[in-house]
N, C-alpha and C positions, 0 to 999 in steps of 0.2 A: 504494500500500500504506500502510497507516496505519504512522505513526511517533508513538513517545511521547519526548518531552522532558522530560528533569530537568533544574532550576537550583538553582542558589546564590547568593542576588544579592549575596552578601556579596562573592562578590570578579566577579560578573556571569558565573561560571560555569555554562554550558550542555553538556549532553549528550544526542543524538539515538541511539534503539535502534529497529532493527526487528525488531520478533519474527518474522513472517514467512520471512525469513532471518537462520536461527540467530541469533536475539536479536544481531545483530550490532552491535554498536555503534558509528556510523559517524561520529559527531562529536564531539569533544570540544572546546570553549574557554574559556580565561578570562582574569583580568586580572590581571596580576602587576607591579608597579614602574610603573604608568601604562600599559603597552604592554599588546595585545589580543596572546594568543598561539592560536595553532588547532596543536591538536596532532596530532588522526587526518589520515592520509589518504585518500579515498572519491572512486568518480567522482562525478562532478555528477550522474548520473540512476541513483544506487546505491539510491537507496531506491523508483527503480520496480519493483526489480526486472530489471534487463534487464543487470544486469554477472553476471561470477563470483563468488560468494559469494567464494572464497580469496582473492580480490585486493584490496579493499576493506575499512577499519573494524577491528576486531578478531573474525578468526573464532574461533569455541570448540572447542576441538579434541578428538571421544571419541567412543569407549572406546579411539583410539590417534593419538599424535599425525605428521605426517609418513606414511611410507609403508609397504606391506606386500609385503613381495617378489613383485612379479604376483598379490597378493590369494591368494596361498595360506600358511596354517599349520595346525598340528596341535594340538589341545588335548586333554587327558585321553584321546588314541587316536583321537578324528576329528581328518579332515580336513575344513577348512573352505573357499572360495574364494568370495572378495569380488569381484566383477564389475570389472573394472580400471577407472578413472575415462577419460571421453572422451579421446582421444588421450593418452590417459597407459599406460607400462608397467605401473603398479601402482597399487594400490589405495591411496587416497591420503585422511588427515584427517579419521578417523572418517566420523559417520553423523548429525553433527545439526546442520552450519555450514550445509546448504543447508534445511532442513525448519521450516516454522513450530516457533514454542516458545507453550506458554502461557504467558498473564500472569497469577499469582496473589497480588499485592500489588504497590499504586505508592501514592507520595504523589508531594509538589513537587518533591524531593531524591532521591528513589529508584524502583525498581523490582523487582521479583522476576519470575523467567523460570522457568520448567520445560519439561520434554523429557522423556519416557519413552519407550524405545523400541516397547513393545508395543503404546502410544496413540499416536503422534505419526508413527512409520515402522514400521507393523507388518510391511511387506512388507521390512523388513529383519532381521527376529526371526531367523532361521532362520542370519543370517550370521555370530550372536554365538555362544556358549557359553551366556551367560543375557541376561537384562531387566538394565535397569539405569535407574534415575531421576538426573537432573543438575538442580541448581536452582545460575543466579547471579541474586546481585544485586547492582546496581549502587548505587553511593552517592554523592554530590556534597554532599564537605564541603572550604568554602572554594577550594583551588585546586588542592584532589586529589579523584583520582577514585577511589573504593574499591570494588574488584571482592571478592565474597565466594563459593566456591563449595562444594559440596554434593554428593555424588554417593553414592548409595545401591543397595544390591542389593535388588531385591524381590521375587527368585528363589528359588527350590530348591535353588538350583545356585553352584558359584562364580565370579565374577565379573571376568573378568582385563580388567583394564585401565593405560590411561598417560592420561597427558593434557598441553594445550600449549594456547597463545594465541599468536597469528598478527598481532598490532599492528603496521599499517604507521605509522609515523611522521613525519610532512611536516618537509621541510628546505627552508630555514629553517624556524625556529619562529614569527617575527615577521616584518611584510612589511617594517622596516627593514633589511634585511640581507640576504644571500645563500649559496647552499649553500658556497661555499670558506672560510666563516667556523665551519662547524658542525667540532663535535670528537665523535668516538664513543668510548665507554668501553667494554668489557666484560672483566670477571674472569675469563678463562677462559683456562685454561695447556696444555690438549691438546686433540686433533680426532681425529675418527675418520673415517678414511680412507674414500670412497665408491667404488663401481663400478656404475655406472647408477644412480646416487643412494642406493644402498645400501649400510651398512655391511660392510667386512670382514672385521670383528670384533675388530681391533685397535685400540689407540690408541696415540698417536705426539702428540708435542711440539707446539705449536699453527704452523705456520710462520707466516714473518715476514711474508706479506699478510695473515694473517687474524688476529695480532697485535695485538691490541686494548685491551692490559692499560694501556698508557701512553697509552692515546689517540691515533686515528688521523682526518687528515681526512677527510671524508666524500669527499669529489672523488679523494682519490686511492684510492677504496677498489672493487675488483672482487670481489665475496664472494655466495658461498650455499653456506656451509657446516656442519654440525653441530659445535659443540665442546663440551668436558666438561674433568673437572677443574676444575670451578667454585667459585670461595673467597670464601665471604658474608662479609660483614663480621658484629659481633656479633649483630644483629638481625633483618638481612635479606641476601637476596640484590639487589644492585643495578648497576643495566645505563646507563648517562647519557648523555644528549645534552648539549651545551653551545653556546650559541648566542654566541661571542666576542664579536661585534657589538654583539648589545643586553646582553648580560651576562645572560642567562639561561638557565637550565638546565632541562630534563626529566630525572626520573630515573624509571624503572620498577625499582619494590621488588617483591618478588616473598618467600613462605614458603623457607625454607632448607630445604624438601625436594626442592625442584627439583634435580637434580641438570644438566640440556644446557640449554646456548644456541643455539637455530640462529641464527644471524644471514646475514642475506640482504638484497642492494640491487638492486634493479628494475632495469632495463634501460630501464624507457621514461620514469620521473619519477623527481622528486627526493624518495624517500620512503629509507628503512632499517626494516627487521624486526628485533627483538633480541625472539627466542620463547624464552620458558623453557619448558622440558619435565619431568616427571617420568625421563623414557628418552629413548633415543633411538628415532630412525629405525628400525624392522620389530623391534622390541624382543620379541615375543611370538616372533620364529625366532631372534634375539642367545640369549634363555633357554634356549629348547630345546638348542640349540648348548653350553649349559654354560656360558655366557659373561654374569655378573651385570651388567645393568644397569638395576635400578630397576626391572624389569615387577613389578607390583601385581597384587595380588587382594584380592576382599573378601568376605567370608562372606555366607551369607545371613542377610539381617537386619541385616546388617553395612553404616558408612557414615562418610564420610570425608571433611574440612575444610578445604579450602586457601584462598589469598587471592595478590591480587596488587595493588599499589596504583598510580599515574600519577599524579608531582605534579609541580607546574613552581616554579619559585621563583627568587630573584636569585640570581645568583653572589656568593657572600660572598669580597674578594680575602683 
């Protein structure tokens, strides 16, 4: 499958997308403090095509991010029902991480992606309420990665959506070091409690495994959990990896609309997920229920700006 490559030779930063699948972006590295850092994690034959789009690079996650109670909800008095994903209870990460994206602007540094559901998965129209267009693009300036996104109604109709990114992140950051060296950060003070991955509509105190607010080692961490109560600092919402070892850090900044972090660690490598979300998990049946969490709409005609950025840099002691 074709792949397109953005650099930055400024600091010899490289980034690998395939549109093909969900403009995934399956490679990121650069050079920070003298050391080569590789930040995505992907398998080795991810860009034939022959892994799961969810498991690999950064998936795009919409018009809902996570899962949908056995793919069924109600909107404006229909009911809908999303075809469960293969061996999955529920309908699971939207409709456009597995389906090519067009390409409609690149240079050296960047890229632009689109997705429309009526051109790109039309045999999936029928599963939404309306249409909807998604444009990112990707940016590579110096030793951050700058995601920008886009998402439009081009409907009659209104447009309910969430949205998430799926970033798995490789531990170590550097090949001098090793995962008991890495530290994980995230701001997030409650969780919502699941029942077959599903929320119960409560939220509850964040407990102390998934506890992450002072930084937890990556090795002693068992986690795949939704939490909320998320506290941005003045600018951004921000989520950090820290590599002790070589003394550098990842942070993923993120728009201070996000409201959930799912955070999740593999079972089979040494990667960590820190996804921010608009809502949570089955958020379109959370609303119906009465229950506000962030589920979105957007008028027709109507259209909406977020960002999320990926930068790496020294630890300043």
């Amino acid at each position: 499958m074709p792949v397109i490559t953005i650099r930055d030779d400024r600091c010899a930063s490289e980034a690998k997308i395939l549109p093909e699948v969900g403009f995934n972006l399956f490679h990121f590295s650069t050079r920070v403090a003298g050391l080569f850092v590789d930040v995505i994690e992907a398998d080795d034959d991810f860009e034939l095509g022959k892994t799961n789009p969810s498991r690999c690079g950064i998936p795009i996650l919409f018009p809902f991010p996570n899962r949908i109670d056995h793919g069924r909800y109600t909107w404006q008095g229909k009911e809908y029902v999303i075809p469960e994903s293969k061996n999955k209870d529920h309908a699971i990460h939207g409709f456009c991480l597995d389906r090519p994206w067009r390409v409609i602007d690149q240079g050296d540094n960047y890229v632009t992606g689109e997705f429309q559901l009526s051109k790109d998965a039309a045999d999936r129209l029928e599963l939404w309420p309306a249409d909807f267009i998604i444009q990112c693009s990707y940016l590579l300036k110096g030793s951050t990665l700058k995601s920008r996104f886009t998402f439009t109604n081009p409907d009659s109709k209104p447009l309910p959506w969430g949205f998430g990114t799926h970033a798995y992140f490789k531990i170590p950051l550097t090949q001098n070091s090793s995962p008991e060296h890495a530290v994980v950060y995230v701001p997030a003070y409650k969780q919502w409690p699941l029942e077959n991955f599903i929320p119960t509509g409560e939220t509850v105190p964040v407990p102390e495994y998934a506890d992450l607010t002072e930084g937890r080692y990556f090795t002693t961490l068992q986690i795949d959990d939704v939490l909320t109560d998320v506290r941005p600092g003045e600018e951004s919402l921000d989520c950090t990896i820290v590599d002790e070892a070589a003394g550098i850090e990842m942070v993923q900044s993120c728009d201070k609309r996000f409201r959930e972090l799912v955070v999740y660690k593999p079972t089979d490598r040494n990667a960590i997920c820190m996804e921010p979300y608009t809502c949570p998990t089955d958020a379109i049946n959370l609303e119906a229920r009465g229950i506000p969490c962030g589920w979105e709409t957007l008028a027709p005609g109507e259209s909406f700006n977020t960002w999320i950025d990926i930068s790496v840099n020294p630890v300043i002691a």
